[in-house]
TIKE-544152 format. One record per residue (C-alpha): x, y, z. Coordinates in steps of 0.2 Angstrom, whole numbers, padded with zeros to 4 digits, always signed. Example, Ala and Ser with C-alpha at 12.3 -4.5 7.8 and 13.67 -1.06 7.14 Angstrom:
<sites>
+0062-0022+0039/+0068-0005+0036/
</sites>
This chain:
<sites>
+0000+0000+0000/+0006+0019-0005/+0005+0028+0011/-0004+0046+0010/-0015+0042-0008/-0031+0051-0010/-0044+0055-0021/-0042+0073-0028/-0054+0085-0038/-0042+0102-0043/-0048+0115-0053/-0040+0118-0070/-0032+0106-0082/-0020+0091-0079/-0001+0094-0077/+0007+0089-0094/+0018+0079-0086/+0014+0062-0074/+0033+0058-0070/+0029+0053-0051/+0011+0044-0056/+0006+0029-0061/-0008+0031-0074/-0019+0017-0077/-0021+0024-0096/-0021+0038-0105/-0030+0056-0097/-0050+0054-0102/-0057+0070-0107/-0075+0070-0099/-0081+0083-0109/-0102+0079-0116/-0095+0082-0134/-0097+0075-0144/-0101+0055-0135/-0112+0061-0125/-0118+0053-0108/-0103+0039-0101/-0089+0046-0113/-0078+0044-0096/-0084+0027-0090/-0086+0020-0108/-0067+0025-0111/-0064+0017-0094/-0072+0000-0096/-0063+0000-0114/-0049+0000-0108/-0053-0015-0091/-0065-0026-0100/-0056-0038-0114/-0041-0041-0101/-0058-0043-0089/-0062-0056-0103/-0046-0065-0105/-0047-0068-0083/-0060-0064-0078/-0076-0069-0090/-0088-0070-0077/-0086-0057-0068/-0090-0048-0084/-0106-0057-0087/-0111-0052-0070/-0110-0034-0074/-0117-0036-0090/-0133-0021-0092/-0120-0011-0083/-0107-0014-0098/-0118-0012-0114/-0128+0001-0105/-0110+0011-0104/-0101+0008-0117/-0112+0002-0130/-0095-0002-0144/-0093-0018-0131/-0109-0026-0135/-0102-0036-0149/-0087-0043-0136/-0102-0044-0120/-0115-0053-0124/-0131-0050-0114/-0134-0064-0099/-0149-0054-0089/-0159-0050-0104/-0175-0039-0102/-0189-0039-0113/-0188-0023-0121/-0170-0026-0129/-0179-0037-0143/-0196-0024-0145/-0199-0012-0159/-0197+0008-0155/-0215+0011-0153/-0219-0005-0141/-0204+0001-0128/-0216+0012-0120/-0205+0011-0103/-0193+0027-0097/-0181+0019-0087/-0180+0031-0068/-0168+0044-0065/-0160+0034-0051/-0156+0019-0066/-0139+0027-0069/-0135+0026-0049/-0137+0010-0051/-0126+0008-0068/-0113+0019-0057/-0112+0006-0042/-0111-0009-0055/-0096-0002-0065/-0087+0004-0049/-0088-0013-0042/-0083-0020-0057/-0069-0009-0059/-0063-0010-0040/-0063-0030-0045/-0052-0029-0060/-0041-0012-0059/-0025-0017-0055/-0019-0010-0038/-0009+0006-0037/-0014+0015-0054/-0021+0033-0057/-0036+0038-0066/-0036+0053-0073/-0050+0066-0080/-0052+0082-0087/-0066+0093-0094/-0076+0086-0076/-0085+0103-0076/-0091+0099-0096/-0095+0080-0091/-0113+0074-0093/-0123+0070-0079/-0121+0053-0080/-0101+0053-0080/-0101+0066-0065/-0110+0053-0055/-0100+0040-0061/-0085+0048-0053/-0094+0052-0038/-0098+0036-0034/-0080+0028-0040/-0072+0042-0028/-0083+0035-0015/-0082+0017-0017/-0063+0013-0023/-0052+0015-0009/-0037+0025-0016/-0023+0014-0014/-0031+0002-0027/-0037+0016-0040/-0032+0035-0036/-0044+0046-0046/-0039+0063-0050/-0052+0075-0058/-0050+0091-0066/-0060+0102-0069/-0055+0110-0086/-0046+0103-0103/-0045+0108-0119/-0060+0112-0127/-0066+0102-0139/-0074+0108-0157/-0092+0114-0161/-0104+0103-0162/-0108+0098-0180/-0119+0082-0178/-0132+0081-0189/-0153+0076-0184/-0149+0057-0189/-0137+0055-0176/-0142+0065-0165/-0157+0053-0166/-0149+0040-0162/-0141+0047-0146/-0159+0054-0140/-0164+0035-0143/-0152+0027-0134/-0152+0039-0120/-0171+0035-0118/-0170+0016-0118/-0156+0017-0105/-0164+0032-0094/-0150+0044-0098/-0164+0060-0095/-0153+0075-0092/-0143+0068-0109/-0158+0068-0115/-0166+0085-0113/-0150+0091-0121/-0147+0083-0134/-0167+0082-0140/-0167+0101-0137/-0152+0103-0148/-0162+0091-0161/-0178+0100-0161/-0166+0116-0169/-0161+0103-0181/-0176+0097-0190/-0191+0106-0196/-0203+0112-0180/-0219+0100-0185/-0212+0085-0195/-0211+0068-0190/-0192+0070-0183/-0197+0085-0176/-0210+0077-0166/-0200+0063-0161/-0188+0074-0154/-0203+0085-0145/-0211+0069-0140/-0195+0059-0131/-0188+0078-0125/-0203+0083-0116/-0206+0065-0108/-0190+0069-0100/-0191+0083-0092/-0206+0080-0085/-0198+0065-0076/-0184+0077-0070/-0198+0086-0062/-0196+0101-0074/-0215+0104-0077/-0215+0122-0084/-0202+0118-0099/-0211+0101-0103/-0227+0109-0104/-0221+0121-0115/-0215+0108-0128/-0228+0099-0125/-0240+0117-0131/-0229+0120-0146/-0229+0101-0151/-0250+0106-0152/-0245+0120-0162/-0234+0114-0173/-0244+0100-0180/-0263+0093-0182/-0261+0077-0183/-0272+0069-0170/-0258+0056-0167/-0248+0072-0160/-0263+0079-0152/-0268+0062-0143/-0251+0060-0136/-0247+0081-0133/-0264+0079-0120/-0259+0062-0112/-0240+0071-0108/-0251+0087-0103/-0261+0078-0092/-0246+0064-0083/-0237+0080-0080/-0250+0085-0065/-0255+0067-0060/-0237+0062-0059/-0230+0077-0050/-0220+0070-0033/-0226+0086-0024/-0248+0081-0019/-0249+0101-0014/-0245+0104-0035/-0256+0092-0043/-0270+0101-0053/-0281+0085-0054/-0296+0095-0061/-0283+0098-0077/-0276+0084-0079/-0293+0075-0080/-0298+0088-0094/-0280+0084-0104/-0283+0066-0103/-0302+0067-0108/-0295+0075-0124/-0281+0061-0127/-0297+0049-0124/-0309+0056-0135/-0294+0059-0150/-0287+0041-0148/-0306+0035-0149/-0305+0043-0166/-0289+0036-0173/-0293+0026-0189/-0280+0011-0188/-0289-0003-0176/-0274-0008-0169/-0267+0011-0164/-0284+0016-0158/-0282+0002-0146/-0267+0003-0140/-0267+0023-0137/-0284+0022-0132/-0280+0010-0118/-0265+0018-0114/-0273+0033-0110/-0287+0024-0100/-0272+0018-0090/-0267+0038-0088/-0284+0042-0083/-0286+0027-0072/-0268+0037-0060/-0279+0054-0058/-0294+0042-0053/-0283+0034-0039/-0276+0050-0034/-0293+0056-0032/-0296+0041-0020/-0308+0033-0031/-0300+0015-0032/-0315+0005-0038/-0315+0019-0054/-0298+0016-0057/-0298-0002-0059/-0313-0001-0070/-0303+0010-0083/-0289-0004-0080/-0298-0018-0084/-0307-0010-0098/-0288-0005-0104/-0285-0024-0103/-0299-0029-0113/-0291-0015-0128/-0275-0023-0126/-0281-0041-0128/-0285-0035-0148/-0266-0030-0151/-0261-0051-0151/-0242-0052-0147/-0241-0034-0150/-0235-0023-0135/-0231-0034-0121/-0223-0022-0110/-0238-0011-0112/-0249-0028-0108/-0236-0031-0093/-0239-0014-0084/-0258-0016-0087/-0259-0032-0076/-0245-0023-0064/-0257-0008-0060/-0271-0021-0057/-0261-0032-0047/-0259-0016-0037/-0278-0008-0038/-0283-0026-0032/-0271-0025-0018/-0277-0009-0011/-0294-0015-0013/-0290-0031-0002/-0291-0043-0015/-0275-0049-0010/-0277-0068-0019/-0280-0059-0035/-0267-0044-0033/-0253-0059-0032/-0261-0069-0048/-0260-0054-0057/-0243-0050-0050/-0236-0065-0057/-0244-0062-0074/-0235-0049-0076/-0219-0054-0070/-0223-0071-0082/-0219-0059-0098/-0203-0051-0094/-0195-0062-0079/-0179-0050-0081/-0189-0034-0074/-0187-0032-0056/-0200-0018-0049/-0214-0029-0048/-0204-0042-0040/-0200-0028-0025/-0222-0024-0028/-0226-0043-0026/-0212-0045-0010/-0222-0031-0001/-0238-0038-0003/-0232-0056+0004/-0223-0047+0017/-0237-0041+0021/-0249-0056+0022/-0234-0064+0033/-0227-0075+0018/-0209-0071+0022/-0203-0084+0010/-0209-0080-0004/-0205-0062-0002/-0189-0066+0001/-0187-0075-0015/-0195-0061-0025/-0184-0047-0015/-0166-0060-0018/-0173-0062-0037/-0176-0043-0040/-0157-0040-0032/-0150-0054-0046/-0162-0046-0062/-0152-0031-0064/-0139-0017-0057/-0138-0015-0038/-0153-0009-0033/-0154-0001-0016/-0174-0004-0011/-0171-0022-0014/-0160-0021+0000/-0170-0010+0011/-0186-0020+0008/-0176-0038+0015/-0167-0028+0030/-0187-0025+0034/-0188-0042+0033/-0175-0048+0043/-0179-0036+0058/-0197-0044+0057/-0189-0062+0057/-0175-0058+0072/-0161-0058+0058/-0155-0042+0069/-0136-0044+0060/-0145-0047+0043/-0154-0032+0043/-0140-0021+0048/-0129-0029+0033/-0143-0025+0022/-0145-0007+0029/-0126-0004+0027/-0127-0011+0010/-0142+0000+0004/-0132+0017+0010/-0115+0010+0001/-0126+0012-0011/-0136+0026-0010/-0128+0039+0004/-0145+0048+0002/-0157+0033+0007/-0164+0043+0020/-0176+0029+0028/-0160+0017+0027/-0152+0028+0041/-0170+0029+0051/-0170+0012+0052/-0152+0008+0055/-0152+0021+0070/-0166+0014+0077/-0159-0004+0077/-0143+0002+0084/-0149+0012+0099/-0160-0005+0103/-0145-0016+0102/-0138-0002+0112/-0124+0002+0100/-0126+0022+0105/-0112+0026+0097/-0116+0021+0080/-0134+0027+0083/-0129+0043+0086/-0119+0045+0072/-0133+0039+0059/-0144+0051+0066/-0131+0065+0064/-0132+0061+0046/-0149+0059+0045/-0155+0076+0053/-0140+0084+0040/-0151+0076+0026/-0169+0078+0035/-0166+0094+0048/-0180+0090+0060/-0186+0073+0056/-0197+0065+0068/-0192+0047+0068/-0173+0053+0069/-0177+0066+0083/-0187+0048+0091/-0171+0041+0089/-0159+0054+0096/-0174+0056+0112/-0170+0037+0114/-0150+0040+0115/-0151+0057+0125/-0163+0048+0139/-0149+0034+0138/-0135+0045+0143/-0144+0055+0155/-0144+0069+0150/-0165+0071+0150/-0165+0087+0144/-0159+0086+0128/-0169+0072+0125/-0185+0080+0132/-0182+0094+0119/-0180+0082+0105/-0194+0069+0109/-0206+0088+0109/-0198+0091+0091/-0205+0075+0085/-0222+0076+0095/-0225+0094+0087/-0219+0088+0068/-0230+0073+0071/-0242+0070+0083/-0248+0054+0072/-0231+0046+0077/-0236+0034+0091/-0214+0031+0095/-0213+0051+0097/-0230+0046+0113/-0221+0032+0118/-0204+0038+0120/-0208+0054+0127/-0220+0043+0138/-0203+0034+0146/-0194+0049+0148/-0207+0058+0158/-0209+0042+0170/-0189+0044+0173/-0191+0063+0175/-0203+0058+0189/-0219+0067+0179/-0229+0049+0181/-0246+0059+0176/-0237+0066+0160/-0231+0050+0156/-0248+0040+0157/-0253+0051+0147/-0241+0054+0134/-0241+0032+0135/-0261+0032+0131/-0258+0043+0116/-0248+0031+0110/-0259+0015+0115/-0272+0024+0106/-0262+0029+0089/-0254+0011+0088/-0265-0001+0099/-0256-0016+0094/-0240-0013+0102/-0237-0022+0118/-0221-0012+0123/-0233+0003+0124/-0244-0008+0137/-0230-0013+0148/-0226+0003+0149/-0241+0011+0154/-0243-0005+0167/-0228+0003+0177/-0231+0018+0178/-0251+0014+0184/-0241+0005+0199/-0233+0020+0203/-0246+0031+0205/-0256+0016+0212/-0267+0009+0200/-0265-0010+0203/-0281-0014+0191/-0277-0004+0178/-0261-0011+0178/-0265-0029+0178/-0278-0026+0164/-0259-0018+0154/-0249-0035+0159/-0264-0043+0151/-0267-0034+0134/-0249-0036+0132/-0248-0055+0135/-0263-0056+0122/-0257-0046+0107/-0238-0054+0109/-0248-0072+0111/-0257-0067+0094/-0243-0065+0087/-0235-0080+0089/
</sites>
């Protein structure tokens, strides 16, 4: 080991000369023109993956998606082993935008694939960072954070030479716009389909294509205003009732789908979608007017759910179904989120036995997709069938690229099943992956202070309250680990922080229930203890609690009937 290596980002360009470095190859220059997303992790993996091939052939196949998705010029040399249905479809029947967080995950398979293989001791170096796509700058982030230095040293600058104008034409800007949206590269996306639409006449079929794909995108970045103006002058621009059809349908998705409930305008997007109905209803092909008419009975079946109208919802579904049955073999993925949304409509309606059949319907045409695996494991977790939701939680881990909620969603599991050192594993693994995962470090806290690891609690919660300032399951948290040192008043201010930002939170009662017995304020406690009985009634802790403290202010009945309730519910649960 080289004593003192560390990762470094400098401003400016690289020194010209590298006499005391090894390099691992030739300086990448990061810069988004003219390759686009991954110019610096595709020049990366060309350079590691055909010695990789020569030693290490399945450690490439493992991290297959991850490769192609990358650096597509390897697709001839790495064949694809996990392959999803979509890889073999036509243009118009992949119908599926791939979520921004897919190229988190691309990041953490390539950087463990490259920790695997790089031969220790080397230097990677990159220029242009500033210039680098989305996608790249992520890449480094997360190679910076997961390679230790004394295997690969990563140096980033941030400026380079620059390179020269851009002079790619419509067709292949096309087929960048395509390949950034079968591989969920959004921010790539925007950019290159904005630089497109100046590069093709505003109402023609290119033109639309490039409206179409760009204004899908920045929806799902969660940039409403610049998608809905696309989406307006993709009205304007044309009137064919194809556009129009599918200019109302991205109109309406971009309220329904909006993450913030406080901005939906439901009202609007049922007035957007009505109109992509009633066009699609119109269209003169049979096997278009299904499909698009179905599709968008599936839009309008989200607003109903959001509106709370379940029953509505899977109505529109099932009548969607019934559309898609007429298209044959045709559009499968379509077909596949069809039964998916049912499955899940079925579920919240409590018809568990026919969400799951549904469920593995769905699954049964693309066995390589892993969200409805994580959908299906919830819902067995739920019913108790820890098993099988295991199986569907370990499969959805093995279908594709780390995926952190696989993860989160066993640790779950494991806490449920006593698998306390499972759990915690599976919680360290999910924030390798994601340092974000904010729930990730609200349950490892949680599971630490109980194993009395204070320590460690604290410092989860540190991190936590940095990501989530006044978080109420956190300030629960740090209440537990204050009352545990002593030191009452610190935790009496934080257990009040997480009563006020959520009085629905039974552990906020509870906790603050414990500490008031301590303090000596037994009324306050019983109180704060019957809160929480009656937010969470099925919580014998809460009952052995209250139980003591009606001893101490001399309640022996009401304490027996505690002792009692307890020793029913955890005898239930057995």
């Amino acid at each position: 080991m080289i004593e003192g290596r560390s990762h470094l980002r400098a401003q400016g360009a690289p020194p010209d000369r590298w006499e005391a470095v090894h390099l691992l190859m030739p300086v990448i220059d990061g810069h988004r023109r003219p390759l686009g997303p991954y110019t610096v992790g595709s020049a990366l993996l060309h350079h590691l993956v055909p010695a990789a091939l020569d030693s290490s052939k399945e450690l490439v196949a493992a991290h297959d998606i991850e490769i192609r998705a990358v650096a597509p010029g390897l697709c001839d040399r790495v064949p694809l082993r996990r392959m999803a249905l979509d890889a073999g479809l036509s243009e118009d029947e992949r119908i599926l935008v791939p979520a921004p967080r897919r190229s988190l995950r691309l990041a953490n398979g390539i950087a463990e694939f490259v920790r695997a293989v790089v031969p220790p001791g080397r230097t990677l170096a990159v220029c242009n960072a500033d210039a680098a796509d989305p996608t790249d700058a992520e890449l480094l982030d997360v190679l910076m954070r997961r390679i230790p230095p004394d295997i690969l040293t990563i140096m980033v600058y941030s400026g380079g030479p620059e390179p020269p104008e851009d002079s790619r034409d419509a067709e292949e800007l096309w087929e960048l716009v395509d390949r950034c949206t079968r591989e969920g590269f959004l921010h790539a996306l925007v950019e290159l389909g904005q630089l497109g639409l100046t590069r093709t006449e505003p109402g023609s079929h290119r033109w639309w294509l490039f409206a179409q794909r760009t204004a899908t995108a920045l929806g799902a970045l969660g940039q409403t205003l610049e998608a809905r103006v696309l989406w307006e002058a993709a009205r304007r621009s044309s009137q064919d009732p194809a556009v129009h059809s599918a200019s109302a349908y991205g109109t309406a998705m971009l309220d329904a789908r909006h993450p913030d409930a406080a901005q939906r305008d439901l009202g609007r997007a049922t007035g957007w979608i009505n109109q992509a109905i009633a066009i699609s209803s119109l269209l003169p092909d049979p096997m278009e007017r299904a499909f698009k008419l179905g599709f968008d009975r599936n839009g309008l079946a989200l607003i109903e759910l959001r509106q709370g109208r379940p029953e509505a919802a899977l109505s529109l579904v099932d009548s969607a179904l019934d559309l898609a049955r007429e298209l044959g073999e045709r559009h499968p993925v379509h077909r596949m989120v069809l039964l998916a949304n049912r499955a899940q409509l079925l579920a919240s309606l409590g018809r568990v036995k026919e969400a799951l059949e549904e469920y593995g319907a769905a699954i049964a045409i693309d066995p390589m997709f892993p969200d409805y695996y994580l959908d299906r494991g919830n819902l067995l977790f739920r019913l108790g069938r820890h098993e099988e939701a295991l199986a569907d939680y370990e499969w959805a881990m093995r279908a594709g690229p780390p995926l952190p909620e696989a993860y989160y969603n066993r640790a779950e599991l494991r806490v449920v099943r006593d698998d306390l050192d499972g759990a915690l594993m599976d919680l360290g693994r999910v924030i390798e992956l994601d340092p974000d995962y904010l729930d990730a470090y609200i349950n490892r806290a949680g599971l630490l202070a109980m194993l009395e690891r204070d320590e460690e609690a604290r410092a989860d919660v540190t991190v936590g309250l940095g990501q989530s300032p006044g978080n109420p399951y956190l300030l629960v948290v740090l209440g537990q680990l204050e009352t545990a040192a002593g030191r009452l008043g610190e935790a009496r201010r934080a257990l009040d922080l997480a009563v006020g930002a959520a009085p629905e939170l039974a552990s906020a009662w509870g906790n603050r229930g414990v500490l008031r017995y301590e303090s000596g304020d037994w009324v306050g406690a019983l109180a704060d203890l019957t809160q929480a009985i009656t937010l969470e009634p099925q919580q014998p802790t809460l009952y052995d609690n209250r139980a003591v403290v009606h001893r101490a202010l001399g309640h022996p009945a009401e304490a027996a009937a505690d002792d009692e309730r307890a020793a029913r519910l955890r005898s239930a649960s057995v």
